[in-house]
N, C-alpha and C positions, 0 to 999 in steps of 0.2 A: 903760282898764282900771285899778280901782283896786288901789293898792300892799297888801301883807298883810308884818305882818314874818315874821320866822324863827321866834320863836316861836306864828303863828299856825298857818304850814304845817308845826310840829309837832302840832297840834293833831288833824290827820288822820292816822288810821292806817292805815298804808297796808303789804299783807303778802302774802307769794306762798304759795299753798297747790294742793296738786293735786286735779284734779276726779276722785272716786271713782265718781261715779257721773251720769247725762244724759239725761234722758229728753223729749221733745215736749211743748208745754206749748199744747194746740189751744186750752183754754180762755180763752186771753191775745186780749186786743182787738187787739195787734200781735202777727204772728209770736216765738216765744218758744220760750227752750230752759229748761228747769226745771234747774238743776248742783246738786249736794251735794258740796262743797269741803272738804278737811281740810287745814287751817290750824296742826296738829300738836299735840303736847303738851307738846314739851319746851321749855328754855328763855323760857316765859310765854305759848307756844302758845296757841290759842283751842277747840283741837278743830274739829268739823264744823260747818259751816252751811250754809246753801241762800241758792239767788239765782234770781232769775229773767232770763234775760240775751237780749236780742233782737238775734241773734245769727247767724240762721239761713240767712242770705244765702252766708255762710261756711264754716260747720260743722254737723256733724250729729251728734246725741247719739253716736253709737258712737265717733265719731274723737277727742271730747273728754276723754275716762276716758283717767285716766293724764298727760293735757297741765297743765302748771304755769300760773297766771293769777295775775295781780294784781288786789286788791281792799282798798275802801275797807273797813275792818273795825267801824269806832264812829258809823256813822249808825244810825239807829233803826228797827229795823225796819219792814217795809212792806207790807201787805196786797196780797197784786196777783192777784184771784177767791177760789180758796178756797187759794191757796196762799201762806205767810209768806216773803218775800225777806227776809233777814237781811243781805246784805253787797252791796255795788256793786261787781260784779267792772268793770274799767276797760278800755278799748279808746279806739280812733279811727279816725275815720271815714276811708274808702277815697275814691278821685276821684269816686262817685258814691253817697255819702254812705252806706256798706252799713260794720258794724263790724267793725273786724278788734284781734281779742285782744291786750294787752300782758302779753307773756311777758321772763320772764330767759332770758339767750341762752345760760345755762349753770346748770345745776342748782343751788338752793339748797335751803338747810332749811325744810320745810315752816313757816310760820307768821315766818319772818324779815321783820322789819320794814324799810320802803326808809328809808335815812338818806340 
């Protein structure tokens, strides 16, 4: 694995925001959850975005709303059908490779950045 310094893995911005809203996304080539994320406004907040998160081994659009998630916030957006993924919400893989969410184990402000 190659080395990156400190100031590269500043370079990724990385933020917890909660998912407002979750819905089935059938039109996705892999199983897919469609989330719209608010990322907050205060403090250099980002507001709302969408992702598309394949996910669904796991969770189900209703039990998501309202659950806090971490996400890559300054990749470029991504076409995925006809729907615009804005943000890489982040997880990792379970013993049989199925994703499970990286959450804060204690509430923060929406749109807080991971230092």
């Amino acid at each position: 694995m190659d080395e990156i310094s400190f100031d590269d893995f500043l370079k990724v911005d990385i933020r917890t925001g909660v998912v407002v809203r979750a819905a089935p996304f059938p039109e996705a080539r892999k199983p897919a959850i469609k989330l719209w994320i608010d990322f907050g406004t205060d403090n250099g907040g980002i507001g709302e975005k969408k992702s598309s998160a394949q996910i669904t081994a796991h969770y189900q659009p209703e039990q998501l709303v309202g659950k806090q998630v971490m996400a890559v916030v300054n990749f470029p957006p991504r076409q995925i059908g006809r729907f615009m993924s804005e943000v890489l919400v982040l997880g990792l893989p379970d013993a049989t490779g199925e994703i499970v969410l990286i959450t804060p184990d204690h509430p923060v402000a929406n749109g807080a950045r991971l230092i």
